[in-house]
N, C-alpha and C positions, 0 to 999 in steps of 0.2 A: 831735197826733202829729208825730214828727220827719219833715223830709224827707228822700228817698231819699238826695240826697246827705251831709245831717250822718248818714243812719242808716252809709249807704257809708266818711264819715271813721272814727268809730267806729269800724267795724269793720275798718277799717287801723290806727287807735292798736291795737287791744286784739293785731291780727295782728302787727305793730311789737314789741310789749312782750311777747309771747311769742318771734318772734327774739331780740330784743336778750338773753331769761332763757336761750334754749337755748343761743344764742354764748357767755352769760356761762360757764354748766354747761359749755361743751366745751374750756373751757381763754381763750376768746378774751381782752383784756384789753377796759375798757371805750373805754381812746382808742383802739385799734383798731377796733373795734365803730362808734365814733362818726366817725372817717372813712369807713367803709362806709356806715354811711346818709347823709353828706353826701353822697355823690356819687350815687345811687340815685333811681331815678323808678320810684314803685307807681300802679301802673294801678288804682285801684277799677273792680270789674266786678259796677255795678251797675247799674241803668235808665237812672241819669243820666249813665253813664260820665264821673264826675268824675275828673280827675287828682291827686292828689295827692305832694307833695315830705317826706321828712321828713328835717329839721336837728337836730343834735343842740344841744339849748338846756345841758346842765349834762351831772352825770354820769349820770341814769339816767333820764331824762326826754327825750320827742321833743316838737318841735313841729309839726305839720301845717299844712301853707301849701296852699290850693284854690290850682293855676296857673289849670286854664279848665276849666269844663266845656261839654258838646256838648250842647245839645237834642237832644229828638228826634225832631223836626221838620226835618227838611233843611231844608225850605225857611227857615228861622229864619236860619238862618245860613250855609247855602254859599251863596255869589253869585260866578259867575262875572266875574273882573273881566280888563279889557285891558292891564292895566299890573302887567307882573311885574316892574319893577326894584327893586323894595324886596329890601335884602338879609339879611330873614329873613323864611321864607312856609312854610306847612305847604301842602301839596298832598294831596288826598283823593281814592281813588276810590268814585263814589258808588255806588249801588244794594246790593254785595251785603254787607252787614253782618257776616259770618260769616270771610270769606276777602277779604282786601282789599289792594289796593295803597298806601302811601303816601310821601309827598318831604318831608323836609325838606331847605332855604335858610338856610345862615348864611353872609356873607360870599360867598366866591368857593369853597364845597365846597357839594355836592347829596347829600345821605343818600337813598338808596331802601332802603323795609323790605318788605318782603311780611307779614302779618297772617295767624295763623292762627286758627281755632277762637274767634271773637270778645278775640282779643288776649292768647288763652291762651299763644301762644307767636307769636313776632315773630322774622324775619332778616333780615339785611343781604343786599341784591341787589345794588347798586351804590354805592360813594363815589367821588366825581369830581369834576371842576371844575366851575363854574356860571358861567355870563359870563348876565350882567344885559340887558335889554334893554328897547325899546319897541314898544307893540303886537304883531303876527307875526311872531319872528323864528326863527333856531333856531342850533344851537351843538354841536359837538362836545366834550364831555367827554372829560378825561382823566382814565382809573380811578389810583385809590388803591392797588395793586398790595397792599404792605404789608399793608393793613385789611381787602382784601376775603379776602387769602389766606388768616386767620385764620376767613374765616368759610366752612364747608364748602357752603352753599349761594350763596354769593357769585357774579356773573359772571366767565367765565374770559376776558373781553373784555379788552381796552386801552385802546378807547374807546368811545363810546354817542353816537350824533346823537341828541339833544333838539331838539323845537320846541314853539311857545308859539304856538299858533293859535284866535283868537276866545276868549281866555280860560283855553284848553285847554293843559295839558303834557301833550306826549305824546312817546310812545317805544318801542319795544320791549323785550319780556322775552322771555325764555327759560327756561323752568323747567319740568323735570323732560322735557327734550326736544321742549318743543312750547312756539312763538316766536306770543307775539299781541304787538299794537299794544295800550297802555296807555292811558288818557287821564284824568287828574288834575284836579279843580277845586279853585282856590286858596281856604283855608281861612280866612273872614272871622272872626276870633273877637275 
């Protein structure tokens, strides 16, 4: 038997080649078609919640690239670590699976998504700056005004204190009128 993740790619190609026939059926052309799924990230939502990418390899043909997949096992793979200056890190909030907080780090910008309905649907809470550091420290972000404006659940903030304590990013939210303290474990993968 196949594993849950080749059974998961599968059934992104087969879900892949039925977009790419209804785009084709509704008018779209196929090099239009094939810059949309270059730039596209599909979530399989399957046990193994694998990731996958698809590149357009020719004209009617995708290729599937595994980025990472998560065990699921936490303990596999999160480890909280002291040293956040790498300047690309995913951040996870752990325990509730279903409704989740998470951060991505590239460079000197901080993505914050809020996770809904096990990754059924995903929004942008915060884009800001990221200033790198060592050990505990913490950092005032400055929002992305422009990208968050576009997102109707976005922060209506200007800037966000971030800190990085015992491993921990943490921060507050505010969503849907009611403000908790966040706290994120950096994503070993």
């Amino acid at each position: 038997m196949a594993s849950k993740t080749t059974l998961g790619v599968l059934a992104l190609t087969g879900a892949l080649t039925l977009g790419m026939c209804a785009s084709a059926t509704a008018g779209a052309s196929s090099s239009s078609n094939g810059a949309f799924l270059a730039a596209r990230t599909v979530t399989v939502d399957d046990a193994s919640f694998a990731s996958a990418r698809a590149t357009p390899s020719g004209a009617a043909t995708s290729e599937i690239q595994i980025i990472s997949e998560v065990p699921s096992s936490s303990s596999e793979t999160y480890v909280p670590r002291d040293d956040a200056s790498q300047t690309e890190s995913t951040w996870l909030q752990l325990g509730d699976t279903e409704n989740y907080v998470a951060a991505v780090v590239r460079g000197n910008k901080i993505t914050v998504t809020y996770h809904l309905n096990y990754e059924e649907m995903a929004t942008v809470v915060w884009v800001g700056t990221f200033e790198a550091g060592q050990g505990d420290y913490s950092w005032t972000s400055v929002g992305d005004r422009r990208t968050m404006d576009s997102n109707p659940l976005a922060s209506s903030e200007s800037e966000k204190e971030f800190a990085v304590r015992d491993g921990m990013l943490t921060f507050s939210l505010t969503f849907r009128g009611e403000t908790r303290t966040v706290q994120l474990t950096k994503f070993e993968g």
